[in-house]
C-alpha positions in Angstrom: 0.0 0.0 0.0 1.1 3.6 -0.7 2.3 5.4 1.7 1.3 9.4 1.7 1.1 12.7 3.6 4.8 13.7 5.2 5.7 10.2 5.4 5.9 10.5 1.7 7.7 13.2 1.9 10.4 11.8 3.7 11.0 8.7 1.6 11.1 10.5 -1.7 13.6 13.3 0.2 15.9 10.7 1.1 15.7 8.8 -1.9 16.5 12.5 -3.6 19.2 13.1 -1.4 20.7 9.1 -1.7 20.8 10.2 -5.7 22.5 13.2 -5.1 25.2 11.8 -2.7 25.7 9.0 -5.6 26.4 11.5 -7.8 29.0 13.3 -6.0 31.0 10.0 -5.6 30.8 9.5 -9.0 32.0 12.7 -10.5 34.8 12.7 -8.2 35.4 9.3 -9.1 35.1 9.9 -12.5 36.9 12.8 -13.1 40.2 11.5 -12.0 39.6 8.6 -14.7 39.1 10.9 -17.3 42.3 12.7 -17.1 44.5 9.5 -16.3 42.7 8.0 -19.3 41.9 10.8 -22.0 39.4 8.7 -22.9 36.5 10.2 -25.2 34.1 8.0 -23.8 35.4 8.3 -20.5 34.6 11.6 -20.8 31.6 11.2 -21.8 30.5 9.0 -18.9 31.3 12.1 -16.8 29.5 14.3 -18.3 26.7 12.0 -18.3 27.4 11.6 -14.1 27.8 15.9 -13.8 24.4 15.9 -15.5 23.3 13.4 -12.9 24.3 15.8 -10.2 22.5 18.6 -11.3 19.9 16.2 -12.1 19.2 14.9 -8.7 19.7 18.2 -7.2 16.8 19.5 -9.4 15.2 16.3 -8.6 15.3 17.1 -4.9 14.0 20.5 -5.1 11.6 19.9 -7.0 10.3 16.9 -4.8 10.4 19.5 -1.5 8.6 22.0 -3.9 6.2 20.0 -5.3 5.2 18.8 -1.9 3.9 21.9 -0.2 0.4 22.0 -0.2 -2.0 24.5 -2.1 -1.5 28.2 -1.4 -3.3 31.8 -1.6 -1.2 31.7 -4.9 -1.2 28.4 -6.3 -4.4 27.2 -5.8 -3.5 23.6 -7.4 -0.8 23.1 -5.6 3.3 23.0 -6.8 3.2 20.2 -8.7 4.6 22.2 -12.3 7.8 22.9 -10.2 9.4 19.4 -11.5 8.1 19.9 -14.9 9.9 23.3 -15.1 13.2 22.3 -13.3 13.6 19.6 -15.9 13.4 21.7 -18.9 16.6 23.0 -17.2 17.7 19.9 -17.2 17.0 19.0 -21.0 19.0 22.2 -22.3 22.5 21.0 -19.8 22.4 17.9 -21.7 22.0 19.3 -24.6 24.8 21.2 -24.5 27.2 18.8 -23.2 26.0 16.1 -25.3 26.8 18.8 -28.3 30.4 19.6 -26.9 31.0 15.5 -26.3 29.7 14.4 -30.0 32.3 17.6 -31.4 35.3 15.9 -29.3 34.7 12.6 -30.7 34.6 13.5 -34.3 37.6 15.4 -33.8 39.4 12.3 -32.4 37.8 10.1 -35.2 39.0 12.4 -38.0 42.4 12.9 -35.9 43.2 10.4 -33.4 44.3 10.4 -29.9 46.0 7.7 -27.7 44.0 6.4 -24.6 46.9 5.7 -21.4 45.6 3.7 -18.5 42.9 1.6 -19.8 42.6 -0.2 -16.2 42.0 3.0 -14.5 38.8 3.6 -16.4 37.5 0.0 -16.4 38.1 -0.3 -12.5 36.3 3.0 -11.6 33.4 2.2 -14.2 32.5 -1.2 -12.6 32.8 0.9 -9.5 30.3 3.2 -10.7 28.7 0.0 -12.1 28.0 -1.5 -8.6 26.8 2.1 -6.5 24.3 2.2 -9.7 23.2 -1.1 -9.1 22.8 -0.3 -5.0 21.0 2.8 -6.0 18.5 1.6 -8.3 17.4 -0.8 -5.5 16.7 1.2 -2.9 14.9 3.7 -5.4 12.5 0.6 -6.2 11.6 0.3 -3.1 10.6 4.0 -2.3 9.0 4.3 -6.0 6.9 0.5 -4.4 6.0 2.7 -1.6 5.5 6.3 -3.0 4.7 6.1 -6.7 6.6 9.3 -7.6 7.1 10.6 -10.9 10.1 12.7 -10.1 12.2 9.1 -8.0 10.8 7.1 -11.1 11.9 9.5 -13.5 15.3 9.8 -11.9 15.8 5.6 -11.4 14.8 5.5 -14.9 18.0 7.9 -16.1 20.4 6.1 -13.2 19.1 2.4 -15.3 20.6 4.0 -18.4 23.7 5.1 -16.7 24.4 0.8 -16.5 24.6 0.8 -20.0 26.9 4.2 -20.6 29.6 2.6 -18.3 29.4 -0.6 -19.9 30.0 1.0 -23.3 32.9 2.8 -21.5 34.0 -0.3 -20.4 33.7 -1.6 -24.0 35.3 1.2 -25.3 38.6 1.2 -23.3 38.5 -2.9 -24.1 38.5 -2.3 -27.4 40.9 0.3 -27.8 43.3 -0.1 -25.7 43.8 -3.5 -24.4 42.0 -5.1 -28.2 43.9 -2.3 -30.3 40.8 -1.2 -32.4 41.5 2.1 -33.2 39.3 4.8 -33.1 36.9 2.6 -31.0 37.4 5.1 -28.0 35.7 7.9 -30.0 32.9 6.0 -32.3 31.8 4.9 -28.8 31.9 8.6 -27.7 29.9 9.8 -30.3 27.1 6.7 -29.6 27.2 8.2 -25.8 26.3 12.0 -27.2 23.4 10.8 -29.2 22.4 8.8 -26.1 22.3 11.8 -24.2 20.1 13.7 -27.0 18.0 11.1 -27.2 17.6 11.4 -23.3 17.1 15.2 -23.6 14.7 14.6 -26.3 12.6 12.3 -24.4 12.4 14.1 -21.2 11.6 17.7 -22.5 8.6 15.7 -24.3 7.3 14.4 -20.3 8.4 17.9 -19.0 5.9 19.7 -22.0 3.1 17.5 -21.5 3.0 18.0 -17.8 2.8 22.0 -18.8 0.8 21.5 -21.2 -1.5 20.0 -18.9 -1.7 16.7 -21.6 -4.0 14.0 -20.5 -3.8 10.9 -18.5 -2.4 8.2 -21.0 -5.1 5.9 -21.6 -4.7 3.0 -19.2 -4.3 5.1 -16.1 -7.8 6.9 -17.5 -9.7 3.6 -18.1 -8.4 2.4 -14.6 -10.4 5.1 -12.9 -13.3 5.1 -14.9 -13.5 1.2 -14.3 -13.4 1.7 -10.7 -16.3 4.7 -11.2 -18.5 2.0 -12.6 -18.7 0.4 -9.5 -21.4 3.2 -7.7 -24.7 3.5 -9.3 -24.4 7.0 -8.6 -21.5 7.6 -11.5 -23.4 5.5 -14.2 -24.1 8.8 -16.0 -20.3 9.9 -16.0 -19.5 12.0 -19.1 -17.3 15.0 -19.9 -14.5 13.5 -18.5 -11.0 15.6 -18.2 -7.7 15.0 -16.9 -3.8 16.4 -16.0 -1.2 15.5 -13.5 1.3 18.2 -12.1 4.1 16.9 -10.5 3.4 13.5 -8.3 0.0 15.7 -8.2 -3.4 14.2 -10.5 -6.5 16.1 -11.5 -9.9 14.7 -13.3 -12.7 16.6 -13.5 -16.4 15.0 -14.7 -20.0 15.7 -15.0 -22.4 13.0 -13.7 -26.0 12.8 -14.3 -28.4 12.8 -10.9 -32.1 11.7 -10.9 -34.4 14.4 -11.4 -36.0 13.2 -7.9 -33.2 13.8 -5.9 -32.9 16.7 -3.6 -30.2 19.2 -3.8 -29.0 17.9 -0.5 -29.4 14.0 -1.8 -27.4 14.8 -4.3 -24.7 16.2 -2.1 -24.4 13.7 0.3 -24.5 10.7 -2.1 -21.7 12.4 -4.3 -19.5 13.3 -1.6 -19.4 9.8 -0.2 -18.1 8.3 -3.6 -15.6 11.4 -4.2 -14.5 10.2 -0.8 -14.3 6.5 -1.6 -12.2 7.0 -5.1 -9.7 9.3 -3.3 -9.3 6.5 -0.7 -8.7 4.2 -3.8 -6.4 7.1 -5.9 -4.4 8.8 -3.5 -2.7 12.0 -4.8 -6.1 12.6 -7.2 -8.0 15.5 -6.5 -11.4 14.9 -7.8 -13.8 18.0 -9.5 -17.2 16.8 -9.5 -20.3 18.5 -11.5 -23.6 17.3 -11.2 -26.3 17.4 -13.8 -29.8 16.4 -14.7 -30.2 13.4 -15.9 -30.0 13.1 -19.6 -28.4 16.6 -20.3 -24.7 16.4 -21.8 -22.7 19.6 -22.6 -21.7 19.8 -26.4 -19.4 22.9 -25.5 -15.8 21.0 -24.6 -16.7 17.5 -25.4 -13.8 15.4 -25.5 -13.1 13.7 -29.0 -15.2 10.8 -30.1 -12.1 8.2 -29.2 -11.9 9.6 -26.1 -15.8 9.6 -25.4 -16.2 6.2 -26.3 -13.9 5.5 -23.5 -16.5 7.0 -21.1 
């Protein structure tokens, strides 16, 4: 069961903060492998880990922000706050990716030695096996939270496995196998990782802002569970947005002309209550109508409706 409240909070902090103090390690580590080894891809691998950094800071402010609760000024809460510090995030890999793909080339068109192979292996399964003990314990806090910004973060940590393996496979192959030119094909194959990566977050990022809606199955999810209390059966006009590790649905409901104003209230309120039990983190926007009568203004597209 999902935890929530400050004790949510606390486990997504921490997990912040163990991400943060990974990264540290890591650049450090990595840093003094990249100049023993003048290795492209090495290099790369730190960039990649100095991203991480900034990364996980981002990641933990935007977890503290996101968690205070609606104000005089943000009525729906703080949720956007990890949207926008990830845009920042998008443009600093980017740019580095950029300056990373420019170094390779130059060593592909020019060549360049790589010295002390071992150095970069060694500290890459290092970085290998503090990944690996990351990852785990951010499974367990994503089993008990289910947040966006600790999944989104162990998602980018799982691809870092497979950056210092190329790195690994990189220093193999040029130094100890004598493949030349390996060192920098593998460093441009880590830039276009890291655009790919930029890519694909600033698409998550601009759908959060753009207030998209939920993808499909988390939609048909809820409205499954609506179908079980008679008083939803006349659900329609059904809209939906998350912000941050925050969601939002809104939806019109038809009510028996024979209920009372008060009926109406009560019987609502108890199910709105019930589905918030069952989808914590949703805020719920309820608006009753008589029965039969469907808005045309704002309908939702007939693929969408259909789902209703």
């Amino acid at each position: 069961m999902r935890v929530v409240g400050p004790e949510r909070t606390r486990l997504t902090q921490r997990a912040a903060m163990a991400s943060v103090g990974m990264a540290l390690t890591l650049l450090i580590a990595k840093t003094w492998a990249a100049i023993a080894t003048d290795s492209t891809a090495m290099l790369g691998s730190l960039a990649d880990t100095a991203l991480d950094l900034v990364a996980s800071l981002f990641t933990l402010a935007g977890v503290r922000i996101a968690a205070l609760p609606a104000d005089h000024d943000h009525r729906f809460g703080h949720g956007k706050a990890e949207a926008l510090v990830a845009l920042g995030q998008v443009v600093l890999i980017a740019a580095s990716a950029l300056g990373i793909g420019w170094r390779a080339v130059d060593r592909l068109l020019n060549g360049a030695p790589t010295a002390n192979a071992e150095l970069g292996i060694g500290v890459s399964l290092a970085a290998m096996l503090g990944t690996l003990l990351l990852l785990n314990y951010q499974k367990r806090v994503i089993a008990k939270t289910g947040s966006v910004a600790i999944q989104t973060d162990n998602m980018h940590y799982k691809s870092d496995l497979f950056l210092n393996g190329a790195v690994i496979a990189a220093l193999v192959l040029d130094h100890l196998l004598h493949v030349r030119g390996a060192d920098a094909a593998f460093g441009v194959a880590i830039a276009l990782w890291l655009l790919w990566g930029a890519w694909s977050a600033a698409g998550e990022s601009v759908n959060h802002l753009m207030d998209a809606e939920w993808p499909i199955e988390k939609r048909d999810a809820f409205l499954e569970a609506c179908a079980d209390y008679p008083e939803l059966k006349g659900i329609h006009d059904v809209r939906t947005r998350s912000s941050g590790v925050h969601d939002f649905i809104q939806f019109h409901v038809w009510v028996p002309e024979e209920w009372t104003v008060r009926e109406a209230h009560d019987r609502l309120d108890a199910v709105e209550e019930d589905l918030q039990r069952r989808f914590p983190g949703t805020e719920i926007f309820l608006h009753m109508d008589p029965e039969g009568h469907t808005d045309r203004e704002g309908m939702l597209p007939h693929h969408l409706t259909e789902r209703q």
